[in-house]
C-alpha positions in Angstrom: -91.6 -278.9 -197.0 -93.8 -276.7 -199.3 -91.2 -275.1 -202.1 -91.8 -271.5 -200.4 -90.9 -272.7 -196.9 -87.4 -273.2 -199.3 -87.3 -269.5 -200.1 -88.4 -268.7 -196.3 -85.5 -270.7 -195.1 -83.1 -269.6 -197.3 -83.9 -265.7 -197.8 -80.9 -265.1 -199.7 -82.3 -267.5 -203.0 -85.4 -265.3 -203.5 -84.1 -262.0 -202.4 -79.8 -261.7 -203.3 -79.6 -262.2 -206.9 -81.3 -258.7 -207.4 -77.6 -257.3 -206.4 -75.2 -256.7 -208.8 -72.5 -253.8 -207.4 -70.6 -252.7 -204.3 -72.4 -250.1 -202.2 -70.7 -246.3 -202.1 -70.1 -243.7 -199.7 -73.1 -241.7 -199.1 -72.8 -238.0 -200.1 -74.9 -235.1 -199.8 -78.6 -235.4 -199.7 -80.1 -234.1 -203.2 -83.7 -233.3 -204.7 -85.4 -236.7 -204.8 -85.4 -238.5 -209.0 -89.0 -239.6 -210.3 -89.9 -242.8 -209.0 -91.5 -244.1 -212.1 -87.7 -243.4 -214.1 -85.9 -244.8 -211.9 -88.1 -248.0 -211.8 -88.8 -248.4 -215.4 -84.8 -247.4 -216.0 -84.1 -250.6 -213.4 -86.2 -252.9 -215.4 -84.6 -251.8 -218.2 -81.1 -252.6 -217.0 -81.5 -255.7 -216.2 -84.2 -256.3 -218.8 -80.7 -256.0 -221.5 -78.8 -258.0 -219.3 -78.0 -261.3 -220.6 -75.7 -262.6 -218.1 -73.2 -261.7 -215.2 -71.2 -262.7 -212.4 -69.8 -261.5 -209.4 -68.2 -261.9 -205.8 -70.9 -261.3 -202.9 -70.8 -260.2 -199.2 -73.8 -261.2 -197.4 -75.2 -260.1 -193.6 -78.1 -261.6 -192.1 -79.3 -260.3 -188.7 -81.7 -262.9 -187.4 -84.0 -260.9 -184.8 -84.9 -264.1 -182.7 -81.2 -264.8 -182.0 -79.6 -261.0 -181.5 -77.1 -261.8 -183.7 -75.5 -261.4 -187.3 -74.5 -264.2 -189.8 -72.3 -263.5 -192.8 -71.1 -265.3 -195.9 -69.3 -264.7 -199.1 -69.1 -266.4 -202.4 -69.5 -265.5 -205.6 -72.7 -265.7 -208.2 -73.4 -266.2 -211.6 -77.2 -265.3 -213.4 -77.9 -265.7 -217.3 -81.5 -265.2 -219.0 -83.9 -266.7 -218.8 -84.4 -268.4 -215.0 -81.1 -269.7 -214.4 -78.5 -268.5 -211.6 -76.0 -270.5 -209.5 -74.7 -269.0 -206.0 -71.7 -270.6 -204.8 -71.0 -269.8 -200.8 -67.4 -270.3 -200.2 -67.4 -269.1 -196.3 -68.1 -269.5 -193.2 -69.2 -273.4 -194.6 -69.8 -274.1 -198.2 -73.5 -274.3 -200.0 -74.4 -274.5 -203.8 -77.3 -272.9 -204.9 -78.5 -273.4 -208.6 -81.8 -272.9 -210.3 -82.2 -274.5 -214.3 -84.9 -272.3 -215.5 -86.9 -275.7 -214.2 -86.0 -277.1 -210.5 -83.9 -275.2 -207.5 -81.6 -277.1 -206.0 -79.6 -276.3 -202.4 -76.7 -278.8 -201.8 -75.6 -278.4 -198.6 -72.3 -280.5 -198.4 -71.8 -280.4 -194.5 -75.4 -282.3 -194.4 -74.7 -284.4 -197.1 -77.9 -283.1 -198.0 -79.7 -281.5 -201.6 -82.9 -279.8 -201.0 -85.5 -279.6 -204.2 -88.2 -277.8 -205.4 -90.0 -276.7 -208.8 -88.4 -273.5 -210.1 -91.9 -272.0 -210.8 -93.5 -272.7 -207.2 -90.1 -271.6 -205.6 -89.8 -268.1 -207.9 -93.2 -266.3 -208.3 -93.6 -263.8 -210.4 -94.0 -261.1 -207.3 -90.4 -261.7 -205.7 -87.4 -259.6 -206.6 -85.8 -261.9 -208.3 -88.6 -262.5 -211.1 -87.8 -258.9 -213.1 -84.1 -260.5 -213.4 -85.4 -263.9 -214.6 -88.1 -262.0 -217.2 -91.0 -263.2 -215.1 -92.4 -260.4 -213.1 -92.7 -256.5 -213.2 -91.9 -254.1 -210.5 -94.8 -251.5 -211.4 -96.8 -254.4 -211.4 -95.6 -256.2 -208.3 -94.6 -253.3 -205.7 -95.2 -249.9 -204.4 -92.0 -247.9 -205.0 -91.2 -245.1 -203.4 -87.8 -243.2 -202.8 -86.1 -243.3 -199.6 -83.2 -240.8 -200.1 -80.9 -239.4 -203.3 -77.2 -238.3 -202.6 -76.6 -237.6 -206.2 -74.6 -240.7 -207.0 -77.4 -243.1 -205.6 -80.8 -243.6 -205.1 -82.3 -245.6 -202.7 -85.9 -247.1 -203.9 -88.2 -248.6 -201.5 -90.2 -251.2 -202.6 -93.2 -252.9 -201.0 -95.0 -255.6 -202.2 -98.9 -255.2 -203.1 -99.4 -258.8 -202.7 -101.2 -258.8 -199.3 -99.7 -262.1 -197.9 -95.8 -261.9 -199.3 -92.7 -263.5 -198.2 -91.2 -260.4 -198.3 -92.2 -257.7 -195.9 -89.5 -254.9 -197.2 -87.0 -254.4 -200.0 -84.8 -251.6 -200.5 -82.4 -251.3 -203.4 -79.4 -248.7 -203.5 -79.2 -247.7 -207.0 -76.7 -246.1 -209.2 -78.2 -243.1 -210.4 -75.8 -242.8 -213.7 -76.0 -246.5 -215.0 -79.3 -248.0 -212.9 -77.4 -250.7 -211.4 -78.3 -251.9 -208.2 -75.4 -251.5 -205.8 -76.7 -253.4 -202.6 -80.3 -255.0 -201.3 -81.8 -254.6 -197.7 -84.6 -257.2 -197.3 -86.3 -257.4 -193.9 -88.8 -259.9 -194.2 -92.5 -260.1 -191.9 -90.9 -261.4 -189.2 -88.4 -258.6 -188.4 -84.9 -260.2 -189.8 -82.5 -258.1 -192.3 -81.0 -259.6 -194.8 -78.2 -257.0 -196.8 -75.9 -258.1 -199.6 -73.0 -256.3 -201.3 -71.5 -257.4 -204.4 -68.2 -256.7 -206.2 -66.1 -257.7 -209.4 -68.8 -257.8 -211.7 -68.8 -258.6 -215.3 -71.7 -258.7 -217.7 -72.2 -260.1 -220.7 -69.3 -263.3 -220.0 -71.4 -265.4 -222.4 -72.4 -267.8 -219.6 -72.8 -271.2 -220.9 -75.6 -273.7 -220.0 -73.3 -276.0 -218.2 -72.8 -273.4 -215.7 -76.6 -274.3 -214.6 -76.7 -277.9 -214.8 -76.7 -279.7 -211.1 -75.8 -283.0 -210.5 -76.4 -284.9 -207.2 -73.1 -285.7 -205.8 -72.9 -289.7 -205.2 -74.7 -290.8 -201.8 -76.4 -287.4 -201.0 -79.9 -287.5 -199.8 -82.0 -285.8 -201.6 -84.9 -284.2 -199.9 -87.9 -282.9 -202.5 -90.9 -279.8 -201.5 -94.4 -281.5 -202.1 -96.5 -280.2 -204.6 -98.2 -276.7 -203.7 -102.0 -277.8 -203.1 
């Protein structure tokens, strides 16, 4: 399994962490903000954000199947390239990345998938401008979808010509630039849209939080090299 096709199966590693905020009523429709402040104000926010942690709802409509899959759990991200995503329900799944490896324990399966952090987290996903590694001036086309005062919803569409991501849009608060929920719909049609809740920055997040361990007698299957 090539260390994307992890990302591809699981669209919620590359794609969820950029949430950090329950989504709002919608109000009003205002006068559109500049797109370039409200993406260099977003990369700012999370630029100064040195750790956090929150609870997480998460919806995936799979287009092939005609039907919806959700999940909670709750999440925990600290600078530089590390995050751990604990899914409590419907069945329970750890997701952690070390700054060096990903790891996806799936305990139903008795079952750890691995992969290089690097190969697994380009610098053109979502997720990289949280980790330090990637720009979203650089990386997508924004644009803004609609402004209701209180939010703002920002488009972005990757320039990369073959991406694993085939649409990303962000609700944003438009007082403090956090991102209140994520609507990913990837090439082949399937919508993935997470809402978070109870967040707290700046916990001071230790290391340990980060560090997997392969529980006793799981198999552990590993993504090739990319060629």
């Amino acid at each position: 399994m090539r260390p994307l096709l992890l990302v591809r199966r699981f669209p919620y590693v590359a794609f969820a962490v950029a949430v950090v905020a329950a989504a709002v009523p919608t109000r009003a429709a205002v006068s559109a903000p500049d797109v370039g402040e409200v993406v260099r104000k977003l990369q700012s926010r999370y630029e100064s954000t040195a750790d956090f942690t929150a609870d997480f709802a998460q919806q995936v409509e799979v287009k092939t199947l005609d039907q919806k899959l959700e999940s909670r759990g709750k999440v925990y991200f600290k600078r530089p390239g590390r995050m751990r995503w604990e899914y409590l329900q419907p069945e329970r799944q750890t997701i952690v990345a070390d700054g060096t490896t990903l790891w996806i324990h799936q305990p139903d399966h008795n079952q750890v998938l691995k992969a290089p952090f690097r190969l697994a987290f380009r610098s053109s996903m979502p997720v990289s401008f949280l980790f330090g590694m990637g720009e979203l001036t650089r990386d997508f086309a924004a644009s803004i979808d609609a402004a209701d005062g209180a939010t703002v919803r920002l488009r972005l569409e990757p320039k990369e010509a073959e991406s694993e991501i085939g649409l990303l849009v962000l609700t944003v608060d438009a007082a403090t630039y956090d991102i209140r929920a994520a609507d990913v719909t990837d090439p082949l049609g399937n919508v993935t849209r997470l809402e978070f809740s109870n967040i707290r920055r700046g916990v001071g997040l230790g290391d340990a939080e980060f560090v997997f361990r392969v529980p006793d007698g799981a198999d552990v299957v590993e993504a090739p090299p990319s060629p």
